[in-house]
PATOR-757885 format. One record per residue (C-alpha): z, x, y. Coordinates in pm, whole numbers, padded with zeros to 5 digits, always signed. Each point is the difference from the previous one (the first is absolute). Layout:
N
ZXY/...
% end
This chain:
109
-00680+03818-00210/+00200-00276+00174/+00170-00260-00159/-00144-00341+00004/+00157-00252+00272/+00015-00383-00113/+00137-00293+00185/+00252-00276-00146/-00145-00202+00248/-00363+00030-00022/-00208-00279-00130/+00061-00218-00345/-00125-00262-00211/+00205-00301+00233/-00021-00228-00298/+00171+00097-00250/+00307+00274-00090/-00104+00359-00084/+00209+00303-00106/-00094+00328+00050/+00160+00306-00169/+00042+00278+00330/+00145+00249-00237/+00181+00065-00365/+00190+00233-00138/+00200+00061-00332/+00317-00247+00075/-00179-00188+00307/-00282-00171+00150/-00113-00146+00388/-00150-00312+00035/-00144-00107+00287/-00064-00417-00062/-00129-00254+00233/+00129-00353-00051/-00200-00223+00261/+00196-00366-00066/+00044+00109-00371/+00316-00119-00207/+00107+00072-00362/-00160-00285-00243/+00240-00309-00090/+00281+00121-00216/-00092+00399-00032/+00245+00212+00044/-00026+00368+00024/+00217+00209-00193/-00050+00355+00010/+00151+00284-00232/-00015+00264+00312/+00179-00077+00381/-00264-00095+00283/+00069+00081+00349/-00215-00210+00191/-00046+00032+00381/-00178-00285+00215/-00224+00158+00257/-00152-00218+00148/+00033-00404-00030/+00246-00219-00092/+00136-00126-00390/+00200-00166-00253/+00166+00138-00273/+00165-00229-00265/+00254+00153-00219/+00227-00252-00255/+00304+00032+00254/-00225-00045+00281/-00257+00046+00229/-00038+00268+00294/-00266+00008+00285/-00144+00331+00115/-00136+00086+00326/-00227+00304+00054/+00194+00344-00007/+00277-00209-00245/+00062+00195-00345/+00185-00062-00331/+00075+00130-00339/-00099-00205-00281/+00206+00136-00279/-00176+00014-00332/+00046-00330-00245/+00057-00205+00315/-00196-00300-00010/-00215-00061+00336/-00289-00209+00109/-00199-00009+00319/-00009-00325+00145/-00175+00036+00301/-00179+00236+00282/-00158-00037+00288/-00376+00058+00094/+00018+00427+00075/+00282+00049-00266/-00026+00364-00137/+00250+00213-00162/+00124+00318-00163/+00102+00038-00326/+00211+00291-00162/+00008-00036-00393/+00246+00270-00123/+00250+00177-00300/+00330+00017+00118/+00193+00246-00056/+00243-00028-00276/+00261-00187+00038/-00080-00108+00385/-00081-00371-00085/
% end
């Protein structure tokens, strides 16, 4: 039997954000998240206990960090080290990315 193909591209809910777990594992999970003009609510910040890599395929956004604020293009990636405190605060219409929730290995981070 074949494996199943699946586009990130196909079609979405356009009004509002959705994430979609692609795959898990023990120390890991894939999310695949569509952010159509979306933003983090007033005031929340994220702050995660595990590293996100997060990889902007297709779109264009705004991260906020408390030092700062980046934009990302589609094909731009970054690593969001864990307890760093972030906050969308913008994307564009066809925003969708990839994210990589992991375990580092000891002593790494």
């Amino acid at each position: 039997m074949l494996p199943v193909v699946h586009s990130l591209f196909s079609a979405t809910r356009a009004d509002r954000e959705t994430i979609s777990t692609l795959v898990e594992g023990r120390s890991f999970r894939i999310e695949h998240i569509v952010s159509p003009q979306a933003a983090s609510p007033a005031g929340f910040w994220y702050d995660q206990d595990r590293p996100e890599w997060v990889a902007l395929i297709r779109g264009n956004a705004s991260l906020e960090f408390e030092e700062g604020a980046l934009r990302l293009g589609a094909g731009d990636c970054l690593l969001i080290p864990a307890r760093l405190k972030h906050r969308v605060s913008a994307t564009s219409h066809d925003a969708v990315w990839i994210a990589l929730h992991f375990d580092p290995v000891e002593g790494t981070e």
